[in-house]
C-alpha positions as CSV (number, residue, x, y, z in Angstrom):
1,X,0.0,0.0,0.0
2,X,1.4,3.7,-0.9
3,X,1.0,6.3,1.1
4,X,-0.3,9.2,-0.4
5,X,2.3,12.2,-1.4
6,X,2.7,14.6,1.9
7,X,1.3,17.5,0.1
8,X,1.7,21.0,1.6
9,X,4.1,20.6,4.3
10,X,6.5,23.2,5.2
11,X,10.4,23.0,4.6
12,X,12.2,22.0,7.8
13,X,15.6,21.2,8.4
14,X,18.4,23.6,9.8
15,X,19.3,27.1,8.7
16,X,22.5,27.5,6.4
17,X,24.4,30.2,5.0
18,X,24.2,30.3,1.6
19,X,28.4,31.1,1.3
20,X,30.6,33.4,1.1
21,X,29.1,36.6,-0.3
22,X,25.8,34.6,-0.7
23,X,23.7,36.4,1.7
24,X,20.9,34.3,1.1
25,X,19.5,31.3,2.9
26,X,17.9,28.1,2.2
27,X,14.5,26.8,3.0
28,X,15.5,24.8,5.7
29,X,14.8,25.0,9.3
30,X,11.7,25.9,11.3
31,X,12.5,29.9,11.6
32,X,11.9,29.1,7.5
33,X,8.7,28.4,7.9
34,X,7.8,32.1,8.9
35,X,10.0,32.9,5.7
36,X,8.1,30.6,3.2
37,X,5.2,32.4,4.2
38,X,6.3,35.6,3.7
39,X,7.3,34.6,0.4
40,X,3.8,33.7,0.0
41,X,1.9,36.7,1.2
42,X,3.9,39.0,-1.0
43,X,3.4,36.9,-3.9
44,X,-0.2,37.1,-3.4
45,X,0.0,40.6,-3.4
46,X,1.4,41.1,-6.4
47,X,-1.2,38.7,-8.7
48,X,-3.9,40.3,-10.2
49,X,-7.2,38.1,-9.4
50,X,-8.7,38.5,-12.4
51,X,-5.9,38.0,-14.6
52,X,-4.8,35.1,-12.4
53,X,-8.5,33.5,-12.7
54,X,-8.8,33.7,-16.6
55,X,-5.1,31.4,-17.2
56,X,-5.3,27.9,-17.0
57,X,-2.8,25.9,-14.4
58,X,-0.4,25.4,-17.3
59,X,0.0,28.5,-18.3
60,X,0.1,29.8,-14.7
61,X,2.8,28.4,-13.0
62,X,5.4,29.6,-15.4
63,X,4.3,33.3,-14.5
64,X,3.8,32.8,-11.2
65,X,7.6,31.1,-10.6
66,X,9.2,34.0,-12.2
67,X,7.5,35.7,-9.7
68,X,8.4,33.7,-6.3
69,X,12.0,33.9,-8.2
70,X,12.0,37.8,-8.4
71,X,10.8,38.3,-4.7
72,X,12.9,35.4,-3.4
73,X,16.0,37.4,-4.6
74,X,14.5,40.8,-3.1
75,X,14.1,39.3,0.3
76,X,17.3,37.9,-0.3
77,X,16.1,34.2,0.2
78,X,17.5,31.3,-1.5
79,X,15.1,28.6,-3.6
80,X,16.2,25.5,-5.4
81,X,14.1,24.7,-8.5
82,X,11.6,22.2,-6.7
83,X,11.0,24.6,-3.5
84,X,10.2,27.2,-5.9
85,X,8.1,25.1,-7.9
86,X,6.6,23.5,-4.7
87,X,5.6,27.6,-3.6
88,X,4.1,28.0,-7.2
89,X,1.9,25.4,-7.2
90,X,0.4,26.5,-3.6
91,X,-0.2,29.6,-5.0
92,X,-2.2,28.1,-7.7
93,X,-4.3,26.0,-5.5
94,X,-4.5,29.1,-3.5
95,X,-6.0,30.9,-6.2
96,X,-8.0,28.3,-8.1
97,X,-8.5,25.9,-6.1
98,X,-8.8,24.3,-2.1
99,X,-5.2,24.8,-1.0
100,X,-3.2,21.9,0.4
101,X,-5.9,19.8,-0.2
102,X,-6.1,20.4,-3.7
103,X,-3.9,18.2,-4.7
104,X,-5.3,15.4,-2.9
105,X,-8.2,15.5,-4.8
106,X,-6.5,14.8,-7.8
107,X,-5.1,11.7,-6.6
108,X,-7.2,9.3,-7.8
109,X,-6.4,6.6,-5.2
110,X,-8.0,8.3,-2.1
111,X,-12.0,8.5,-1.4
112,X,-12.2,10.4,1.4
113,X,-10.8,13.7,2.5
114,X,-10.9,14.9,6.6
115,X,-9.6,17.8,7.4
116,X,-10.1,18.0,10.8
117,X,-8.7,21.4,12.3
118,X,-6.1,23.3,9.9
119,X,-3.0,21.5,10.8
120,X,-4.7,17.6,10.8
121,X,-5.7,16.5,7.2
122,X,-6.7,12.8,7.2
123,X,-7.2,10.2,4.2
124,X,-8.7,7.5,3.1
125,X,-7.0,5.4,0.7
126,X,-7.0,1.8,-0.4
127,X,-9.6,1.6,2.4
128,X,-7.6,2.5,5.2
129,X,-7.1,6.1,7.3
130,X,-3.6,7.8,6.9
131,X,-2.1,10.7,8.0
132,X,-1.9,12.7,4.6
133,X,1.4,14.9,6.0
134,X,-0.5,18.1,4.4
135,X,-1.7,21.6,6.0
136,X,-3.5,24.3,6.2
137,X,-1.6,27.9,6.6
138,X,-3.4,28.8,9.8
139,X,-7.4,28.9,10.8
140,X,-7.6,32.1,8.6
141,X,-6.7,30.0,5.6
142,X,-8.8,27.0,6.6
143,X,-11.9,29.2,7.0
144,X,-11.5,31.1,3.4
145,X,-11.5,27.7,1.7
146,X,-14.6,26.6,3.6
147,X,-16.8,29.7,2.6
148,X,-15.2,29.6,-0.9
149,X,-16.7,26.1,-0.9
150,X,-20.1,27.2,0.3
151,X,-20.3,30.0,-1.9
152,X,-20.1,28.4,-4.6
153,X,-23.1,26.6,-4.8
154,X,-24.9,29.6,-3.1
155,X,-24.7,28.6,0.3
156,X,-22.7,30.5,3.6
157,X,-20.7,28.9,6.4
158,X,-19.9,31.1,9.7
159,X,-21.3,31.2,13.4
160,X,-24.5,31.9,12.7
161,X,-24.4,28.9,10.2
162,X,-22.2,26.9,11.4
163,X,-23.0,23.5,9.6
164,X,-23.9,22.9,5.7
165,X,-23.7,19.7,3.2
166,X,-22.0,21.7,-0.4
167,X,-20.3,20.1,-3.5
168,X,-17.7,20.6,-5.4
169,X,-17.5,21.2,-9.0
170,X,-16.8,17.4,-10.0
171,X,-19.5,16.3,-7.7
172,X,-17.6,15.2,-4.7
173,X,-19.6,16.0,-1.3
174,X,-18.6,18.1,1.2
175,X,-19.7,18.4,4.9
176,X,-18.5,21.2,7.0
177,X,-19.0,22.6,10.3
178,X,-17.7,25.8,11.9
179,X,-17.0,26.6,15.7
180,X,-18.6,27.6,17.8
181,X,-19.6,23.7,17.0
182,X,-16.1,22.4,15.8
183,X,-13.9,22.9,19.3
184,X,-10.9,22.6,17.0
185,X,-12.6,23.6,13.8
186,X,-13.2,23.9,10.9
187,X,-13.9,20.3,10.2
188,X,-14.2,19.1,6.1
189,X,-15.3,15.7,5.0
190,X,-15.0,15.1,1.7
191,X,-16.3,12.2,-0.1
192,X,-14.3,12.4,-3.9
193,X,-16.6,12.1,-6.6
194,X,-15.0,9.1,-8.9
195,X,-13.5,10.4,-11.9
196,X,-13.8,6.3,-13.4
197,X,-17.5,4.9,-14.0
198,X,-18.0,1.8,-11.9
199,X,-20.1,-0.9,-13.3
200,X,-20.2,-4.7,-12.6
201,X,-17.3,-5.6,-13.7
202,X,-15.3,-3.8,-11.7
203,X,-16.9,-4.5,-8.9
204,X,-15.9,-7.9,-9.6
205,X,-12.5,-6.9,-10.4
206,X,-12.6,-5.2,-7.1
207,X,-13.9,-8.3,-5.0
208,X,-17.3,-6.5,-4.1
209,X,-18.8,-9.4,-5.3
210,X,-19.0,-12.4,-7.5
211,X,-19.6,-13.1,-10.9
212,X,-23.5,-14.3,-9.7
213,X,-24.4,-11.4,-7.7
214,X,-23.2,-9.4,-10.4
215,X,-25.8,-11.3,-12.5
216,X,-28.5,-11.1,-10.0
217,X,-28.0,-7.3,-9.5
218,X,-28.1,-7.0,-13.2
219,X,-31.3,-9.0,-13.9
220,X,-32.7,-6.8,-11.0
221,X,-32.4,-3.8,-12.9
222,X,-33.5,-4.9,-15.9
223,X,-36.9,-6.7,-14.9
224,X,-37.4,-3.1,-12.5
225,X,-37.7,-4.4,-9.1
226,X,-38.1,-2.1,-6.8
227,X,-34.3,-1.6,-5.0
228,X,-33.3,-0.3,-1.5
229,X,-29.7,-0.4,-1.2
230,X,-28.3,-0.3,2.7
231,X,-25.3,-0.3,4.5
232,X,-23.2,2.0,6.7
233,X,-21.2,5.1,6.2
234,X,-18.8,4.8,3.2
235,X,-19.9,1.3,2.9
236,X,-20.4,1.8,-1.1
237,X,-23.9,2.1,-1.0
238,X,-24.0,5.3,-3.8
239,X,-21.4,3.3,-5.9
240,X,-23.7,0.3,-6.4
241,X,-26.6,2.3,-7.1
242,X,-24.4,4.2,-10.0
243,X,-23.5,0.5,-11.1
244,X,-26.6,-0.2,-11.5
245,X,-28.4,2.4,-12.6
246,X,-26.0,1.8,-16.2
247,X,-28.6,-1.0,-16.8
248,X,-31.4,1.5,-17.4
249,X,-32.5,1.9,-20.2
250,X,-31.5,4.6,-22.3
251,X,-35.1,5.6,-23.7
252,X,-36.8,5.8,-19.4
253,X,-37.3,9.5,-17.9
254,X,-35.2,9.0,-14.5
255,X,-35.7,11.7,-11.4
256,X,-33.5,11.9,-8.8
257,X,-34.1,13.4,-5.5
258,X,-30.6,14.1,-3.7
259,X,-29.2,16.3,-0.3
260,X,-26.2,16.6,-2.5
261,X,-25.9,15.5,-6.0
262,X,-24.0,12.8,-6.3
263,X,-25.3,9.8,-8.6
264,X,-23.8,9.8,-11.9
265,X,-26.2,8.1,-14.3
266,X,-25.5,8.2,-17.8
267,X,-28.8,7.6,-19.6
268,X,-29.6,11.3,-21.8
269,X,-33.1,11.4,-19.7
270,X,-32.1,12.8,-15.7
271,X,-33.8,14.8,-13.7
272,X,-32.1,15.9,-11.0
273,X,-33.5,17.5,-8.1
274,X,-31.2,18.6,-4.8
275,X,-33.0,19.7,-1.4
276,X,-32.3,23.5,-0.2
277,X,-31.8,24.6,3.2
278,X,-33.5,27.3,5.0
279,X,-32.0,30.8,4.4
280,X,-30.6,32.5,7.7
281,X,-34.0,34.0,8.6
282,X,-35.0,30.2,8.7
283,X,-37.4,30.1,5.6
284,X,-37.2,28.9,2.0
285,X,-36.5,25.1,2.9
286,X,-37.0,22.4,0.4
287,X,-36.7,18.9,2.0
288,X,-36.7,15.5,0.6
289,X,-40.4,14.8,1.2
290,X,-40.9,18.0,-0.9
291,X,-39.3,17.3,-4.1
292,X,-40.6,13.1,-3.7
293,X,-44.2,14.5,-3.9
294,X,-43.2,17.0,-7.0
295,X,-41.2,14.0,-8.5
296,X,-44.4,12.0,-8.8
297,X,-46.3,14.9,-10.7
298,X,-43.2,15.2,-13.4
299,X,-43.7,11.8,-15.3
300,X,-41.6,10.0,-13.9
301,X,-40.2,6.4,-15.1
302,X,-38.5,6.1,-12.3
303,X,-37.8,7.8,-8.7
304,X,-34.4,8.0,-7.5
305,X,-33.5,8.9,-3.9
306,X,-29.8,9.2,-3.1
307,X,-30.9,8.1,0.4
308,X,-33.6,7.8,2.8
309,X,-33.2,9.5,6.6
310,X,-37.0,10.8,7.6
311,X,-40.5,11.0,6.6
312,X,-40.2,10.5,2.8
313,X,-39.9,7.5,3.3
314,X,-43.4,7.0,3.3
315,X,-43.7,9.2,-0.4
316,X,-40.9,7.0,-1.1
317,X,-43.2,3.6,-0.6
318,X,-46.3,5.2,-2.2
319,X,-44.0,6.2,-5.7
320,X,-42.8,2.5,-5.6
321,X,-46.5,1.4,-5.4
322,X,-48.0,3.6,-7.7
323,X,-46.1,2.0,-10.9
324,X,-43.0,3.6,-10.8
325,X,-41.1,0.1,-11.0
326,X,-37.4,-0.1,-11.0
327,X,-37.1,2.8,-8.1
328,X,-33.6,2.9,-6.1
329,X,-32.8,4.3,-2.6
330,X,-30.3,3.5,-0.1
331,X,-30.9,3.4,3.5
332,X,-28.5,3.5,6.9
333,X,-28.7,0.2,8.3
334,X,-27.0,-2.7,9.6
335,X,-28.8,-5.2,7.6
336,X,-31.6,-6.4,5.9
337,X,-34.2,-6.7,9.2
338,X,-32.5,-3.6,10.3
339,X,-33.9,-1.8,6.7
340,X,-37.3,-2.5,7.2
341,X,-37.3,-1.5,10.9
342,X,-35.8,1.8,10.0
343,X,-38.0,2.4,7.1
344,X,-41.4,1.5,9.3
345,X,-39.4,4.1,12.0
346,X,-39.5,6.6,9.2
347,X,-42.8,6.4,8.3
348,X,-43.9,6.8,11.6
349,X,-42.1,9.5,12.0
350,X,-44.1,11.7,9.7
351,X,-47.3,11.5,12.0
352,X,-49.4,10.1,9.3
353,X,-51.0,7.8,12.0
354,X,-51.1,4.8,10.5
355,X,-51.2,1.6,11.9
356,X,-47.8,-0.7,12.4
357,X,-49.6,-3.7,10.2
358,X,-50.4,-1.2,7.6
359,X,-47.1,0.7,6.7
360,X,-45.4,-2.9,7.0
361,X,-47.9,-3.8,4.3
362,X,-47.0,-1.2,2.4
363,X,-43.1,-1.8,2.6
364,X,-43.8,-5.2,1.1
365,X,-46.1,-4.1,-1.7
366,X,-43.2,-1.9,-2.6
367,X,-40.1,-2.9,-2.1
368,X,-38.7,-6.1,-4.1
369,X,-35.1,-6.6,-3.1
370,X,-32.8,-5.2,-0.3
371,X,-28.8,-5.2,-1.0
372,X,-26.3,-5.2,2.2
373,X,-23.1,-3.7,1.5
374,X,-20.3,-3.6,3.8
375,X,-16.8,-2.1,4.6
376,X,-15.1,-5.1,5.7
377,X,-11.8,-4.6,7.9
378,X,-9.4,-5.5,5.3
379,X,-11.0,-1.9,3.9
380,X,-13.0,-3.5,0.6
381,X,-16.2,-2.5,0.6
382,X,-18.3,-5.7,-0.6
383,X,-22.0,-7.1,-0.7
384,X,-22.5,-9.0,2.3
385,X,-26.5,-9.6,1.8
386,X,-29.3,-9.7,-0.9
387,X,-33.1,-10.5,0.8
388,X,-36.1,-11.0,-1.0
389,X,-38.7,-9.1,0.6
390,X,-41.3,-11.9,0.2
391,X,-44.5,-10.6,2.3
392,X,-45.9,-10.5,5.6
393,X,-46.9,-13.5,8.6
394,X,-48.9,-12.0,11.3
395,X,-47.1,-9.0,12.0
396,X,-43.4,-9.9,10.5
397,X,-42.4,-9.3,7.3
398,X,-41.1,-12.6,6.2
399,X,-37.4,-12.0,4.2
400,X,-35.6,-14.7,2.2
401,X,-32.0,-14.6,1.6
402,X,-30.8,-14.9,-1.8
403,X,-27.2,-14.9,-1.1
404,X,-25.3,-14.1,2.0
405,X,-21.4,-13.6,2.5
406,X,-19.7,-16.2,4.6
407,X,-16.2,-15.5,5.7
408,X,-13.8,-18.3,5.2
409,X,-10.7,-16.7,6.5
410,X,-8.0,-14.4,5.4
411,X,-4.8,-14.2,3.0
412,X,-1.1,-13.6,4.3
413,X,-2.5,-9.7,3.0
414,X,-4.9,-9.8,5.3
415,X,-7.7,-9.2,2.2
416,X,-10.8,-11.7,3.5
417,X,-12.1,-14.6,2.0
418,X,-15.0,-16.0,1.5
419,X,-17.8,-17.3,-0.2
420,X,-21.8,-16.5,-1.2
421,X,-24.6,-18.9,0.7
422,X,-26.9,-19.5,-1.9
423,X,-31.0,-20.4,-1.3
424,X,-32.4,-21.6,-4.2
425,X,-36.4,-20.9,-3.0
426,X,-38.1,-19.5,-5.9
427,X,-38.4,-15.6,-5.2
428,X,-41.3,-13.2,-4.3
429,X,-41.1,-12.0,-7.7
430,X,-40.8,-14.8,-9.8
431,X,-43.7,-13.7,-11.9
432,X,-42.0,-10.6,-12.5
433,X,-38.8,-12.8,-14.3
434,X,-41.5,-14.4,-16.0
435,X,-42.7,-11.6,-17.6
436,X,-39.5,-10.0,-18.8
437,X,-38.4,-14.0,-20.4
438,X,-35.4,-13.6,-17.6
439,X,-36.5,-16.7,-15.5
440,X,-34.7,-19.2,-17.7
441,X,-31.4,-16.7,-16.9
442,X,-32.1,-16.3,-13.2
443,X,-32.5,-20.5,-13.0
444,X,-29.2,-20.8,-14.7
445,X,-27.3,-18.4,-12.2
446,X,-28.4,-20.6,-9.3
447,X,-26.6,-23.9,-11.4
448,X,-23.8,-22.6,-12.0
């Protein structure tokens, strides 16, 4: 495993005269610290914002290294090629684009970015937490990247606001929270929007699953069951959704209802719809539940919730019975069982006062299939569970297990083995398979 490039750090070392006559000093000890950002305040002072805004990064850091050259030698402060190089590119990402963090984005190997106080930037890469080595100038510095963040989709971050869910321009999702809430704020979590489109195949590739869940997801999509994908925090939930959602087809009208976009569907018919938070007098909000019941008057083909959390959940479940087949949500929960509790908790939570036996109907008449997904602790993120939601006995719903993940051990890597449980029941929706001539496909997964 690599560990990703320490971007932003200071030079440190000890302070040496340049020579004889020199004068000058290197970058190298902590008083140089105070010099490198002297360097960089006066270079800021003399770029023009404008000008600066309308160059691209190539044609940038030329310029802008003549100039940390030029004020290097009138401060009388020695720069090798690379530390002068390593003080233009701050700049840039100064300028353009989320300081030391910048960088970090780029690097296609981490998924998640926490910044968690100006001087503690953590990351997650290969599915494990590292210390990226990388920094923020001061609080100052943190703070004016957090409300450029906000800003830019039209949303502010200070005390009087001091938490707010924003996006960055390639789609990745940003949390951030400001004191007096963060103690040793501001706090950023970043989860990267993937630059590479994930479908089953690399999920394969990537041992999320085998070749037959693969198939059954696929079949799944195609035959429009209604889908609720669940798992925990950065479990993969929004990836599978996007893998599956490539098995739409391209001629269906598809709304989704986000907090932050995120889903990257590539049929030419989206509708996207993002929620908006009240304005700082506390009105103007558009929730979830809001743009679920404005979904269903749009002609929809299909309904698309990024995720479930409150009392949409019960628009959710009437879109799903009300012939939009093929609908997708994800869900926080620790399985299957735990799913269906949290949706009947939702529901209730809206005050529609309706009986336990009836929402529970109503989860069964909508929803077809529920996927588990699952960070393992060797850090791959994998499908653990796929349930049949098959109807109601008394007052349980009755759930039958497709396939479930069995750990067999581990490798000398510590990456988990394992295998899929198979049930070979005829499903709930069998009639469905029937329907779409898929049954003869779906018997042949369950022989191989």
């Amino acid at each position: 495993m690599t560990l990703a490039p320490t971007f932003g750090k200071r030079p440190t070392g000890q302070l040496e005269p340049q020579g004889s006559g020199g004068g000058g000093f290197h970058l190298q000890n902590r008083d140089s610290i105070s010099q490198w950002s002297e360097l960089h305040a006066l270079c800021l002072e003399r770029l023009d914002p404008v000008a600066v805004s309308k160059l691209s990064p190539e044609r940038l850091i030329p310029q802008i290294e003549k100039i940390v050259d030029e004020t290097a030698n009138e401060k009388r402060i020695q720069l090798n090629a690379r530390e002068q190089k390593a003080l233009a590119n701050e700049l840039v990402n100064d300028i353009n684009g989320l300081g030391p963090i910048q960088p970090l984005l780029e690097e296609d190997s981490i998924t998640d970015i926490m910044v968690n106080g100006p001087y503690k930037i953590f990351i997650e890469q290969y599915g494990k937490l590292l210390d990226s080595g990388a920094k923020f100038r001061d609080r100052r510095h943190l703070i004016a990247v957090s409300q450029r963040i906000a800003s830019a989709i039209g949303r502010r971050i200070d005390e009087s606001s001091p938490t707010v869910d924003a996006r960055l321009e390639d789609g990745s999702r940003v949390n951030i929270v400001f004191p007096p809430l963060a103690l040793d704020g501001p706090y950023l979590s970043i989860r990267k929007f993937s630059k590479k489109k994930i479908d089953f195949r690399k999920l394969v590739e990537n041992g999320s699953c085998s070749i037959q869940v693969a198939k059954i997801l696929e079949i799944a999509s195609r035959v429009r069951l209604n889908v609720i994908v669940s798992g925990g925090t950065g479990s993969g939930k929004t990836t599978l959704m996007n893998a599956m959602s490539r098995l739409i087809d391209s001629t269906e009208r598809i709304i989704t209802v986000e907090d932050a976009a995120e889903l990257q569907f590539q049929q030419p018919h989206v509708v996207r719809l993002e929620t908006r938070p009240a304005s700082i007098e506390g009105t103007g909000e558009i929730t979830q539940r809001d743009l679920v019941r404005n979904a269903l008057r749009m002609r929809p083909d299909r309904i698309i919730i990024g995720e479930v959390r409150g009392s949409e959940a019960f628009d959710m479940l009437q879109a799903m019975n009300t012939g939009h087949d093929g609908s997708m949500s994800t869900i926080h929960a620790n399985s299957t069982r735990d799913a269906i509790t949290r949706i009947e908790n939702m529901v209730q939570m809206g005050n529609f006062g309706l009986p336990t036996s009836s929402i529970r109907n109503q989860i069964v008449g909508a929803v077809d299939l529920i996927v588990q997904v699952e960070r393992q602790r060797d850090g791959v993120r994998r499908i653990v569970q796929i349930t049949d939601v098959s109807g109601v006995e008394g007052d349980v719903v009755t759930l039958n297990d497709i396939m479930n993940f069995q750990i067999d051990g581990e490798n000398f890597n510590g990456i988990i083995s394992g295998h899929y449980k198979i049930s070979r029941s005829r499903p709930s929706f069998y009639k469905t398979l029937v329907y779409y001539q898929l049954d003869s496909v779906w018997n042949r997964i369950f022989e191989e």
